[in-house]
Gaussian input, Z-matrix of N, CA and C with variables (Angstrom, degrees):
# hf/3-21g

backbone

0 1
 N
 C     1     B1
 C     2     B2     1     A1
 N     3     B3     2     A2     1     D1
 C     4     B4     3     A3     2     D2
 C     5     B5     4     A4     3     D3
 N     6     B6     5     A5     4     D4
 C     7     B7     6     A6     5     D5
 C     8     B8     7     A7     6     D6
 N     9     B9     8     A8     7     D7
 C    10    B10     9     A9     8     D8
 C    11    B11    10    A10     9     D9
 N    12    B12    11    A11    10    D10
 C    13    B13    12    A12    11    D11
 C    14    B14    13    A13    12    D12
 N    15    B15    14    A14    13    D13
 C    16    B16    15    A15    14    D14
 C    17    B17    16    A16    15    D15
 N    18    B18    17    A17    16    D16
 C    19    B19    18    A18    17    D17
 C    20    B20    19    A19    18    D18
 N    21    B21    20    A20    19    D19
 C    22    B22    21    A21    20    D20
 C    23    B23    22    A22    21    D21
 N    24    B24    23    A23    22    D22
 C    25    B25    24    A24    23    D23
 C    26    B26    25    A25    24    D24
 N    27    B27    26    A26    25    D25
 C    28    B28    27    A27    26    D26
 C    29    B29    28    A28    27    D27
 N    30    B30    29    A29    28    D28
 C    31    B31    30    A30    29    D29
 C    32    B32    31    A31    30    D30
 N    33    B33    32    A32    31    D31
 C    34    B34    33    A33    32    D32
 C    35    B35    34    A34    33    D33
 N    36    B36    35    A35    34    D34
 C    37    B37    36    A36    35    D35
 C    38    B38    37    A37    36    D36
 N    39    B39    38    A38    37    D37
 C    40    B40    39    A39    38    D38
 C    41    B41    40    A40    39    D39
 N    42    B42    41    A41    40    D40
 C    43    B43    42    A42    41    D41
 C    44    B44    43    A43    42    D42
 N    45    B45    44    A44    43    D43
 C    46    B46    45    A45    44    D44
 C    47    B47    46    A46    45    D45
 N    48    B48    47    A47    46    D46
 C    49    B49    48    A48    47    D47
 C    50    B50    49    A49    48    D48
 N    51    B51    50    A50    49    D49
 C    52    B52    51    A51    50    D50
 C    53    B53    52    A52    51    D51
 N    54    B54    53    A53    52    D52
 C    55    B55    54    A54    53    D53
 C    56    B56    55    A55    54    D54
 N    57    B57    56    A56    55    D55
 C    58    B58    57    A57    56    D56
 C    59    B59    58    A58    57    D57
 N    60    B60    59    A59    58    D58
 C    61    B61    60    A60    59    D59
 C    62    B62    61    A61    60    D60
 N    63    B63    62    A62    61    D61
 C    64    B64    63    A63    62    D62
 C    65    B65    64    A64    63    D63
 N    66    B66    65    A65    64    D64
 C    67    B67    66    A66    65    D65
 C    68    B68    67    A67    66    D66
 N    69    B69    68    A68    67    D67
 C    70    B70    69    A69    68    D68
 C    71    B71    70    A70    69    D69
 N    72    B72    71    A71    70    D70
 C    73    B73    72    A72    71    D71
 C    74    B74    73    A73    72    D72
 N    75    B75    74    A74    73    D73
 C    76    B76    75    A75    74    D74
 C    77    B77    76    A76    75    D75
 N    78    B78    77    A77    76    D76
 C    79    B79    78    A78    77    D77
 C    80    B80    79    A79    78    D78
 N    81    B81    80    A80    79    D79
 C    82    B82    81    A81    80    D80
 C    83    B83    82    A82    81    D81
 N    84    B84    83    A83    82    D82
 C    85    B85    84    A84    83    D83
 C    86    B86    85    A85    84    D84
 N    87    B87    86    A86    85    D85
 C    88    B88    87    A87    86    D86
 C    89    B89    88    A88    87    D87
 N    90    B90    89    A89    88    D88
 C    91    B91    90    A90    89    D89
 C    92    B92    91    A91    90    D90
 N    93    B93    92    A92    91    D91
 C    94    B94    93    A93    92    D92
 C    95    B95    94    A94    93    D93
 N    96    B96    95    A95    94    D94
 C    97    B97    96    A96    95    D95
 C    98    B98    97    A97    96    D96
 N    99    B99    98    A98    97    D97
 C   100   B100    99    A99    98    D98
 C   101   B101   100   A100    99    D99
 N   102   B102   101   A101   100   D100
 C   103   B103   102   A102   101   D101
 C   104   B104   103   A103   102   D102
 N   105   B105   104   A104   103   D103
 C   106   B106   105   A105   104   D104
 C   107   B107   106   A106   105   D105
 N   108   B108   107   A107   106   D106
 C   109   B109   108   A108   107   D107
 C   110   B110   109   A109   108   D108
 N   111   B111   110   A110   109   D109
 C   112   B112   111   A111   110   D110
 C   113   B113   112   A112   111   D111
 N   114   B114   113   A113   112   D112
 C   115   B115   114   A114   113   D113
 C   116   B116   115   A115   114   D114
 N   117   B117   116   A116   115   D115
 C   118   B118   117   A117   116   D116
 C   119   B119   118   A118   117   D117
 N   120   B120   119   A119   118   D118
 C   121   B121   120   A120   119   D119
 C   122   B122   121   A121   120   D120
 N   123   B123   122   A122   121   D121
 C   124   B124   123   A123   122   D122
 C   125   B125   124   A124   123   D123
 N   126   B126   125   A125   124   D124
 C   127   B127   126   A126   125   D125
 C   128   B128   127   A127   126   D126
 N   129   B129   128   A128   127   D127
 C   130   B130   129   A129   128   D128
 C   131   B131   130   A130   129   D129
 N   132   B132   131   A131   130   D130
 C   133   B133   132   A132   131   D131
 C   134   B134   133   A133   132   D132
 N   135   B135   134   A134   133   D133
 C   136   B136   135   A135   134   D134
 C   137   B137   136   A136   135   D135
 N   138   B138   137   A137   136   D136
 C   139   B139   138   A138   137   D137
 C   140   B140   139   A139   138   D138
 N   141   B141   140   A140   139   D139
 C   142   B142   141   A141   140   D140
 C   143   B143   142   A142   141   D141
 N   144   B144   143   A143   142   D142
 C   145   B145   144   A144   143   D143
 C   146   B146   145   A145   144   D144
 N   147   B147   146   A146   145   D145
 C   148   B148   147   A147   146   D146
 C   149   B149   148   A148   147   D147
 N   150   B150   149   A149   148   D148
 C   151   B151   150   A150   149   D149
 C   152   B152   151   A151   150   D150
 N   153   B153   152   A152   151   D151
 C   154   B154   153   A153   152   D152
 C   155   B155   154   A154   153   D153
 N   156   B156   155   A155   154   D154
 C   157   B157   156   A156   155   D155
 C   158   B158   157   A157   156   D156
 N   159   B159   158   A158   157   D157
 C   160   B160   159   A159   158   D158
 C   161   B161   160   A160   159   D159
 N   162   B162   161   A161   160   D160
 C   163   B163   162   A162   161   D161
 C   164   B164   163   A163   162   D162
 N   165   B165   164   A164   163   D163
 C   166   B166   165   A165   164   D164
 C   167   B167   166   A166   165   D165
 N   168   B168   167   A167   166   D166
 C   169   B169   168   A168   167   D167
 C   170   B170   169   A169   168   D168
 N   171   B171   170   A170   169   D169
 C   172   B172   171   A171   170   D170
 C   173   B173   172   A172   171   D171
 N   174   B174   173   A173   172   D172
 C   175   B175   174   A174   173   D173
 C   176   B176   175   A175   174   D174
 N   177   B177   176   A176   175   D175
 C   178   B178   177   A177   176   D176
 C   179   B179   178   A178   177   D177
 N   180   B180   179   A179   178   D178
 C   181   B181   180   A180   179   D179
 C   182   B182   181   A181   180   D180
 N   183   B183   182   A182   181   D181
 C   184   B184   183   A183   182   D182
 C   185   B185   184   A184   183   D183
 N   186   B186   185   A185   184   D184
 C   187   B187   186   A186   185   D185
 C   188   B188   187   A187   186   D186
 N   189   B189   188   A188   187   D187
 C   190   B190   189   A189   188   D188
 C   191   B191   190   A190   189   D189
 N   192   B192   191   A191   190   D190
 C   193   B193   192   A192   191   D191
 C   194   B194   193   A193   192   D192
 N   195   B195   194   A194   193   D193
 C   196   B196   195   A195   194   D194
 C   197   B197   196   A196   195   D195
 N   198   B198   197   A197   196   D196
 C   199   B199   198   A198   197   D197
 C   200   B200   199   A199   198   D198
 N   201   B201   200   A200   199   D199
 C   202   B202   201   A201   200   D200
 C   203   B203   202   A202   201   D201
 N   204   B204   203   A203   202   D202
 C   205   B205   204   A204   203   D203
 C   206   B206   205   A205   204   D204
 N   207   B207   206   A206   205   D205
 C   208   B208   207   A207   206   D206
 C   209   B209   208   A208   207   D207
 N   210   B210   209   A209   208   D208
 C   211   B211   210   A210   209   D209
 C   212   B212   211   A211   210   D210
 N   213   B213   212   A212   211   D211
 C   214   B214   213   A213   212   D212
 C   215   B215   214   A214   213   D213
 N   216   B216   215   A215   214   D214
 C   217   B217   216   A216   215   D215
 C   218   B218   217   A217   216   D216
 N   219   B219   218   A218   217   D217
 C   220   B220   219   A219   218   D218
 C   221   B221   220   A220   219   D219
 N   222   B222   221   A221   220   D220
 C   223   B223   222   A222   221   D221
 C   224   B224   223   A223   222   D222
 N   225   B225   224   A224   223   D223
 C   226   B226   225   A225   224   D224
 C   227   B227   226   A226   225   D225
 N   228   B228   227   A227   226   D226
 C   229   B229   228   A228   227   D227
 C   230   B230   229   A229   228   D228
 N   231   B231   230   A230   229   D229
 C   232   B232   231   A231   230   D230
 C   233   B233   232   A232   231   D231
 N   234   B234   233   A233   232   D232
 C   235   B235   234   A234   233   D233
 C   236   B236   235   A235   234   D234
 N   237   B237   236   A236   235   D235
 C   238   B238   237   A237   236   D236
 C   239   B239   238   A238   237   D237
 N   240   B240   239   A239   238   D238
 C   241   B241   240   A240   239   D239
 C   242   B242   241   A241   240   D240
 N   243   B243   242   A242   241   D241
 C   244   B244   243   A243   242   D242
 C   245   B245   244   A244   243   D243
 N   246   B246   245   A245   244   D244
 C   247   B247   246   A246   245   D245
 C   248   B248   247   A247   246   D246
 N   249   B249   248   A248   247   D247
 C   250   B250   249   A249   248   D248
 C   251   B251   250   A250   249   D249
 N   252   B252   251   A251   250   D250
 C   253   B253   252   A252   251   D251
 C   254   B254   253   A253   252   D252
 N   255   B255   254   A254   253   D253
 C   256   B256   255   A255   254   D254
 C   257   B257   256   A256   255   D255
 N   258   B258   257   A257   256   D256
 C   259   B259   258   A258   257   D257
 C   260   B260   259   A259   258   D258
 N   261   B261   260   A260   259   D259
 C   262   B262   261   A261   260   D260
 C   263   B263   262   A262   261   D261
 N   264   B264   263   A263   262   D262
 C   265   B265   264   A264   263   D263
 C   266   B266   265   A265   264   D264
 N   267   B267   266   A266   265   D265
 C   268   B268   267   A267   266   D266
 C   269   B269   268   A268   267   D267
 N   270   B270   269   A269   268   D268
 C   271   B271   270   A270   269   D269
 C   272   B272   271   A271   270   D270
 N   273   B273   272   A272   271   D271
 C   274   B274   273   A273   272   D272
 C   275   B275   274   A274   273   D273
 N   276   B276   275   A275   274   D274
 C   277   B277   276   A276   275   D275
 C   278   B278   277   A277   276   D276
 N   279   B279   278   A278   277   D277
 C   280   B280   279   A279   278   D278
 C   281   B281   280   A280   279   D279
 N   282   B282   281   A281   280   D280
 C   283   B283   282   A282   281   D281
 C   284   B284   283   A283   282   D282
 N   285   B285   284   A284   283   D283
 C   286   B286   285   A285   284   D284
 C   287   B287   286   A286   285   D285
 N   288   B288   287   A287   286   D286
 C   289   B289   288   A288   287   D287
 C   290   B290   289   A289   288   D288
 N   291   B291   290   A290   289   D289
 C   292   B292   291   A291   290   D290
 C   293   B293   292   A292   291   D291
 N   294   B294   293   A293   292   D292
 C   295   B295   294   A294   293   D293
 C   296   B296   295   A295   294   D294
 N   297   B297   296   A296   295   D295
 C   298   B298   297   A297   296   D296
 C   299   B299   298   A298   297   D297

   B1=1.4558
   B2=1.5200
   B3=1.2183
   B4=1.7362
   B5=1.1710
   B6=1.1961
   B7=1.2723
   B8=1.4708
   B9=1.3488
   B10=1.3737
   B11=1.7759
   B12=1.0149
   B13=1.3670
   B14=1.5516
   B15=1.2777
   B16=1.6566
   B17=1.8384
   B18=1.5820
   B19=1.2272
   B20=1.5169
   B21=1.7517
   B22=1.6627
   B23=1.4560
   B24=1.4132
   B25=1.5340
   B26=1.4677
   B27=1.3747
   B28=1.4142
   B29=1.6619
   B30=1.5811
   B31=1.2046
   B32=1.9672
   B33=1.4550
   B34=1.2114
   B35=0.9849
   B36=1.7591
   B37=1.5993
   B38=1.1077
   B39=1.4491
   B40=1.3512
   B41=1.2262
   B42=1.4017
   B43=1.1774
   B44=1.5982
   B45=1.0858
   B46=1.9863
   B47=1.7351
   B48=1.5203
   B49=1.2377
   B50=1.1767
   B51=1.5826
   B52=1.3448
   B53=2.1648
   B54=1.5084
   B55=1.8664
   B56=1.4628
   B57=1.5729
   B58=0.9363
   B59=2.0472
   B60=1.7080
   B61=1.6020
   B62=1.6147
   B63=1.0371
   B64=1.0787
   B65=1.4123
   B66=1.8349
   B67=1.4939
   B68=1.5399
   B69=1.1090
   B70=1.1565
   B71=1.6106
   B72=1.0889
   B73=1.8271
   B74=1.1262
   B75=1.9036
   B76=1.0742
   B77=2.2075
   B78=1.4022
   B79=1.1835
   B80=1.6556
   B81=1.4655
   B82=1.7661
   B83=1.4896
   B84=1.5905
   B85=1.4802
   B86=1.6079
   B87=1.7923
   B88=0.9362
   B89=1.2315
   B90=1.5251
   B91=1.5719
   B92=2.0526
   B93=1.5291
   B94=1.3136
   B95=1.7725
   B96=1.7344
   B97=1.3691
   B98=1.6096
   B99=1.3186
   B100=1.7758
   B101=1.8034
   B102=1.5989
   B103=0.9513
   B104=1.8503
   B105=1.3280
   B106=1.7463
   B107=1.4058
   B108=1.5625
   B109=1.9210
   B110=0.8812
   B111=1.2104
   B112=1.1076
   B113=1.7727
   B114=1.0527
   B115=1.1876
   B116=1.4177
   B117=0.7448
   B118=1.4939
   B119=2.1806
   B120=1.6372
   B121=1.6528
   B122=1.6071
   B123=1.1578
   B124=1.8803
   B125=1.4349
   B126=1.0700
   B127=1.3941
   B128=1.7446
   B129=1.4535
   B130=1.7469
   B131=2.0027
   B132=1.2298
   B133=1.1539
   B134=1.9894
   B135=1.4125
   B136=2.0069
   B137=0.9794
   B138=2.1196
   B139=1.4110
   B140=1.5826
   B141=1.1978
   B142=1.3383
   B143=1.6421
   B144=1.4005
   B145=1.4755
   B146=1.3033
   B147=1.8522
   B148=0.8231
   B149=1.6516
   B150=1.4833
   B151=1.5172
   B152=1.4476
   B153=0.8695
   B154=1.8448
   B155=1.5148
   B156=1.4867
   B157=1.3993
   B158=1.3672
   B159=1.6080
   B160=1.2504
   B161=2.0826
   B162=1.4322
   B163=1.3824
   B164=1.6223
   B165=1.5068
   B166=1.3464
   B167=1.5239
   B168=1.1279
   B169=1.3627
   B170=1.4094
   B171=1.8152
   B172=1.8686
   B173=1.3888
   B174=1.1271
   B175=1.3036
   B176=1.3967
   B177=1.4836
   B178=1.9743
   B179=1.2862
   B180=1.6947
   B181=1.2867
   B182=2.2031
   B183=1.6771
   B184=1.2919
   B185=1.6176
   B186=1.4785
   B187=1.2791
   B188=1.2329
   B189=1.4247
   B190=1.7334
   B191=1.7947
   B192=1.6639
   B193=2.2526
   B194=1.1946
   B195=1.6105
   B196=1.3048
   B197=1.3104
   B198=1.6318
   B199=1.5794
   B200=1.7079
   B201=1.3488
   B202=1.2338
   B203=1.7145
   B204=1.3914
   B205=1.6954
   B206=1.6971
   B207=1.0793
   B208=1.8341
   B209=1.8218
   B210=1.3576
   B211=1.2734
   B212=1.5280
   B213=1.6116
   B214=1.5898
   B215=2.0128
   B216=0.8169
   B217=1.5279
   B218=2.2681
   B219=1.1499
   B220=1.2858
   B221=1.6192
   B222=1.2764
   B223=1.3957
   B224=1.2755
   B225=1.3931
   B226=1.4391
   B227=1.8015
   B228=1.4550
   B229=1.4564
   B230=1.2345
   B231=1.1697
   B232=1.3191
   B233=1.9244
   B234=1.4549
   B235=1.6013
   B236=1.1690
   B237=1.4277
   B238=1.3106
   B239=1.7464
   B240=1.4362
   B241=1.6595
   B242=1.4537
   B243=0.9290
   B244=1.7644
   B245=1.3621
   B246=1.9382
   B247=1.6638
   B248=1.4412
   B249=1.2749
   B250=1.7571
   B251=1.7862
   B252=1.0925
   B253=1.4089
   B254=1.3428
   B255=2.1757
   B256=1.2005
   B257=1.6752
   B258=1.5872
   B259=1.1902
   B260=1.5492
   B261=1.7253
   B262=1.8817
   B263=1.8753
   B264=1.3741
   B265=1.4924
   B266=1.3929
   B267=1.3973
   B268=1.5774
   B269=1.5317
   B270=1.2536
   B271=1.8209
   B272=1.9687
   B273=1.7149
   B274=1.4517
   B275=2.0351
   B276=1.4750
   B277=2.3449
   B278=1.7387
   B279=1.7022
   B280=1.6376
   B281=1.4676
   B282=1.4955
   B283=1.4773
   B284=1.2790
   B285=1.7308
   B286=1.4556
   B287=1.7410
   B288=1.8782
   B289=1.3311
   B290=1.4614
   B291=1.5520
   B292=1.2448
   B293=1.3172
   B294=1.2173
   B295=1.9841
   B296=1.2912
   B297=1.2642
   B298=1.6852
   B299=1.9680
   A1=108.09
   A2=104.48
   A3=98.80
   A4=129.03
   A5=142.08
   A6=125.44
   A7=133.73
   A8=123.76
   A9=118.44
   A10=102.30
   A11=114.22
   A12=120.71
   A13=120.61
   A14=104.48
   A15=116.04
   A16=108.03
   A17=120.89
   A18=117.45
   A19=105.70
   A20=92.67
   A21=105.24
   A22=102.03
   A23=117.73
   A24=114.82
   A25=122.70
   A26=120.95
   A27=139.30
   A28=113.79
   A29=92.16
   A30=106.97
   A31=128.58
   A32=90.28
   A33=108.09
   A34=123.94
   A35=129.13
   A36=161.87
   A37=92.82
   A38=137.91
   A39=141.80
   A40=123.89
   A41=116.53
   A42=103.59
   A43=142.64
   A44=92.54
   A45=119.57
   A46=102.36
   A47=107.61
   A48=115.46
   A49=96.47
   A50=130.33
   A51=153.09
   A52=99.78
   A53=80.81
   A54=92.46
   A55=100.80
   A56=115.68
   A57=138.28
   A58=116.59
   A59=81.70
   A60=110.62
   A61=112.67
   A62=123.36
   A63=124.14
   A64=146.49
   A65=111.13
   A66=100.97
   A67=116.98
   A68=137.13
   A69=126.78
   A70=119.42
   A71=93.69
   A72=94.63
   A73=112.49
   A74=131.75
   A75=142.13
   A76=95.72
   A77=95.43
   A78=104.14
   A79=102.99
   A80=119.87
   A81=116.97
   A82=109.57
   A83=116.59
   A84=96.23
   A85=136.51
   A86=109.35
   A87=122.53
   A88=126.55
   A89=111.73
   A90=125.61
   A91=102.45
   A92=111.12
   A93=80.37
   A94=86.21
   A95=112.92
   A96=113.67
   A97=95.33
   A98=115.70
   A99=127.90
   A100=112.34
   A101=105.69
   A102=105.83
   A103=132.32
   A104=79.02
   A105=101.35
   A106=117.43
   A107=124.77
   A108=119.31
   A109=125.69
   A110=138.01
   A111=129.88
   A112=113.37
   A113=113.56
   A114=126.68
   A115=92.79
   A116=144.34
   A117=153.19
   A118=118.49
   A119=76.09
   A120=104.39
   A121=103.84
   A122=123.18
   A123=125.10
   A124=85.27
   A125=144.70
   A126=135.83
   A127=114.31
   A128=102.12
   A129=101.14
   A130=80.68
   A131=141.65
   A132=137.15
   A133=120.20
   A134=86.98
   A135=95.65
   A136=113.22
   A137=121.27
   A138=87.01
   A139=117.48
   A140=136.30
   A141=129.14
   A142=134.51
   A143=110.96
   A144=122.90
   A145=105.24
   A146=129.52
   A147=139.58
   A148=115.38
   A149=108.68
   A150=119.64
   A151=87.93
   A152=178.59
   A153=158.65
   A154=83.05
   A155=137.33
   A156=129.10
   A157=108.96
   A158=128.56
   A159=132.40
   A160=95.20
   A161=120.34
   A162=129.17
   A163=111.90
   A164=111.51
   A165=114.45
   A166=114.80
   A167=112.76
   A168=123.29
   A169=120.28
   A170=107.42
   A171=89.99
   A172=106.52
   A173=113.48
   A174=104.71
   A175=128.61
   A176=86.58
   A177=120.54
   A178=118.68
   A179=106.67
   A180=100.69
   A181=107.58
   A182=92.35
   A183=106.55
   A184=110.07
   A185=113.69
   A186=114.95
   A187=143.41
   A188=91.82
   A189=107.80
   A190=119.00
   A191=97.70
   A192=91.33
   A193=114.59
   A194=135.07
   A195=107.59
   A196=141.88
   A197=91.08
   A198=114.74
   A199=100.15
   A200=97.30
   A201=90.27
   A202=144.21
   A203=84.14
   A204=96.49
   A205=108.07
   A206=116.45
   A207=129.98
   A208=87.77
   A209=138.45
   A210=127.40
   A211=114.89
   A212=100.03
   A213=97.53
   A214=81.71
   A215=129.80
   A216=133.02
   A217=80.32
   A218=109.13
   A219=116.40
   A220=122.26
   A221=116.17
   A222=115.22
   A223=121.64
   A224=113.29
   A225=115.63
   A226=125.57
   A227=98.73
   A228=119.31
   A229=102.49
   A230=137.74
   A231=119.44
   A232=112.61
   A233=88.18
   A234=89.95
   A235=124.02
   A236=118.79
   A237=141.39
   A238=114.06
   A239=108.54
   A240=100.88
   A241=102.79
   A242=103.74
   A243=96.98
   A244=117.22
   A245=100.49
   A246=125.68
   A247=96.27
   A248=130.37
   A249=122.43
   A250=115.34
   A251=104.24
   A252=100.38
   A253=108.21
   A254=114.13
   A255=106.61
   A256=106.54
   A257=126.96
   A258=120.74
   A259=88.29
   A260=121.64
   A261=111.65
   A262=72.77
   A263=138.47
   A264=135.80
   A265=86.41
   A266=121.28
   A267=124.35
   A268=96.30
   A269=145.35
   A270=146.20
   A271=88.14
   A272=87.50
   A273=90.85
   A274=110.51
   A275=95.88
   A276=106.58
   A277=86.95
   A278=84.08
   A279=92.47
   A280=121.77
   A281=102.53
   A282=107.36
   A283=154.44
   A284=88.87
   A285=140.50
   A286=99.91
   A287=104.57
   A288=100.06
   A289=116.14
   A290=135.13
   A291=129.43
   A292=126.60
   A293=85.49
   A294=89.20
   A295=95.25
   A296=141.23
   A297=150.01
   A298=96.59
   D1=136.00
   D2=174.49
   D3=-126.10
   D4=154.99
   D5=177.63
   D6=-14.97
   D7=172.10
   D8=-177.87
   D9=-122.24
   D10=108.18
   D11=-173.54
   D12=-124.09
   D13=149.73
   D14=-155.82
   D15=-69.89
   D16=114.44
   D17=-155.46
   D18=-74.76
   D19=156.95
   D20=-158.47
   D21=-61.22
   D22=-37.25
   D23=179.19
   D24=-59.80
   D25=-0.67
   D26=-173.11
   D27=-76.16
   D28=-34.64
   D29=-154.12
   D30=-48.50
   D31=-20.61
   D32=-173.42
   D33=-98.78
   D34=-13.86
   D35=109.27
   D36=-7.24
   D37=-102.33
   D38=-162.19
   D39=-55.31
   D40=-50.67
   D41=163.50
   D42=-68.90
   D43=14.52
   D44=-175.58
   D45=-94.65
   D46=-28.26
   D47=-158.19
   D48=-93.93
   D49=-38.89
   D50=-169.45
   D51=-59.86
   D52=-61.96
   D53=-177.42
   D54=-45.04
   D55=-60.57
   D56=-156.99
   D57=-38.66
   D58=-65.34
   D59=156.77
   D60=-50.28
   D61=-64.27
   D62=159.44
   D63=-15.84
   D64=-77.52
   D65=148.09
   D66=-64.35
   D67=-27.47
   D68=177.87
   D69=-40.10
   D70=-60.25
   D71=-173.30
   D72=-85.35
   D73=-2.66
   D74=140.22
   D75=-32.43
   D76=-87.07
   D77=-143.48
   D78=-63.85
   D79=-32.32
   D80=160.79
   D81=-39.74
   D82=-54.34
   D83=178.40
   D84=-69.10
   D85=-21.56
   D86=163.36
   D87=-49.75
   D88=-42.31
   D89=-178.28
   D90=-84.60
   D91=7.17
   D92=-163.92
   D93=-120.27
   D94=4.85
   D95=-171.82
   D96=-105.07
   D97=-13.66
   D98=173.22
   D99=-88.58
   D100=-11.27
   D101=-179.72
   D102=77.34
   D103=0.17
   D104=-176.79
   D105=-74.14
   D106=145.00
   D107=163.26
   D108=-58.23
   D109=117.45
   D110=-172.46
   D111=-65.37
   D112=-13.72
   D113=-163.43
   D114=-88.12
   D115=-46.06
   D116=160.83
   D117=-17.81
   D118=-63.57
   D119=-166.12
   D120=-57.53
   D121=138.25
   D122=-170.83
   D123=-104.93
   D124=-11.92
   D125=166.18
   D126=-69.58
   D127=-54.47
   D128=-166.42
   D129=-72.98
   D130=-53.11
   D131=179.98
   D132=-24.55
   D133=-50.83
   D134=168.77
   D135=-65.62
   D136=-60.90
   D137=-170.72
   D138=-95.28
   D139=21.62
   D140=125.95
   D141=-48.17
   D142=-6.35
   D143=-175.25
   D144=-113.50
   D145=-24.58
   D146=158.42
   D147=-55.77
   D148=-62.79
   D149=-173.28
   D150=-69.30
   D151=92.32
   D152=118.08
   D153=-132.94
   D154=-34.68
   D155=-171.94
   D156=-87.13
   D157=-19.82
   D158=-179.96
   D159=-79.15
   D160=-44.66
   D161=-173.34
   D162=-20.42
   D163=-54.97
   D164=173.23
   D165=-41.00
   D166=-87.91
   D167=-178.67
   D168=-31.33
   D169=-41.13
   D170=175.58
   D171=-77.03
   D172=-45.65
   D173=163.35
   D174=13.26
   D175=-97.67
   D176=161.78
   D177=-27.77
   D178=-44.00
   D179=-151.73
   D180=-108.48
   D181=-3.37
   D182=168.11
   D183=-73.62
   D184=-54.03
   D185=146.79
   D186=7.36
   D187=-85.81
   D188=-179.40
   D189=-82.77
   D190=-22.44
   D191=148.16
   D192=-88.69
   D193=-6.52
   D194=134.74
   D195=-27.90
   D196=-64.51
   D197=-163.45
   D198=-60.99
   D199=-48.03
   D200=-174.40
   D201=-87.84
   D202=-4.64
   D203=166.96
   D204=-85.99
   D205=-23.70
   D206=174.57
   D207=-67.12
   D208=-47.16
   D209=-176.81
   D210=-65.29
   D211=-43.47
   D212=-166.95
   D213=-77.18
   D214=-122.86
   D215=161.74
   D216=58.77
   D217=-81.54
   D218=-174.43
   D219=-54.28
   D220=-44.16
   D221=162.88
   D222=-69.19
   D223=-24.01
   D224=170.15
   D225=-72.00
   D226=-2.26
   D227=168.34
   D228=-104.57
   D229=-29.48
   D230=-172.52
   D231=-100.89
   D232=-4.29
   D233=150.67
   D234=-65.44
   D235=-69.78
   D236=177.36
   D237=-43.48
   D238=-26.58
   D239=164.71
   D240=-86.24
   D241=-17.23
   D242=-172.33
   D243=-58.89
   D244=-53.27
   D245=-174.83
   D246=-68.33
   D247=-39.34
   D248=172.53
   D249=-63.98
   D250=-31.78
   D251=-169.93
   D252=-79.83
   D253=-32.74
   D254=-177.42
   D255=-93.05
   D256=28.13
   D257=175.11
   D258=-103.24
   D259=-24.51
   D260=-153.12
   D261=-80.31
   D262=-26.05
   D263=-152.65
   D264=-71.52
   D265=-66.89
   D266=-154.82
   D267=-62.76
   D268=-21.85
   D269=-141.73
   D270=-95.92
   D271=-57.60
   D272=-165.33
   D273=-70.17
   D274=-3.31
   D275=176.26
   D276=-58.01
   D277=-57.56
   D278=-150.75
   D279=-71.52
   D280=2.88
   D281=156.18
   D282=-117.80
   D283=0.16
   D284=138.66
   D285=-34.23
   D286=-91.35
   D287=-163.56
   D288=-64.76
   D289=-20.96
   D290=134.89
   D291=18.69
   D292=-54.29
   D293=-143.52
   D294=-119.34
   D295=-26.11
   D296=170.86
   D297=-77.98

């Protein structure tokens, strides 16, 4: 089992979100060293309309590496009974042939 890692097709998702964030707090500080509302500005307005439309999707997709590190997380226990049960298997061979 291996890690749970962020899929390659993603890549362009996140990093959209990253830019996104990015100029954003670019341009909040711009508006906040000009002294301006931000509420005002049709620029900080887009990409706040941008990021709130991407929201769904991470959402979704925070989700499902939940889901899926809670799966591996679980097989990775049921390995570990496995390797115990097949070490108590090999303990009880060797005391098997022991005794025969």
């Amino acid at each position: 089992v291996q890690p749970v890692e962020e899929p390659q097709g993603d890549n362009g998702y996140t990093q959209q979100i990253k830019d996104l964030t990015e100029m954003l707090m670019r341009k909040l500080n711009q508006a906040a060293m000009k002294g301006q509302h931000v509420g005002t500005d049709p620029h900080i307005q887009t990409l706040l309309a941008s990021l709130t439309a991407l929201h769904p999707k991470l959402v979704t997709d925070i989700e499902d590496t939940e889901r899926k590190m809670k799966t591996q997380k679980l097989l990775l226990e049921k390995i570990g009974t496995c390797q115990q049960a097949r070490e108590s298997l090999n303990k009880m061979r060797e005391e098997h042939l022991e005794k025969v």
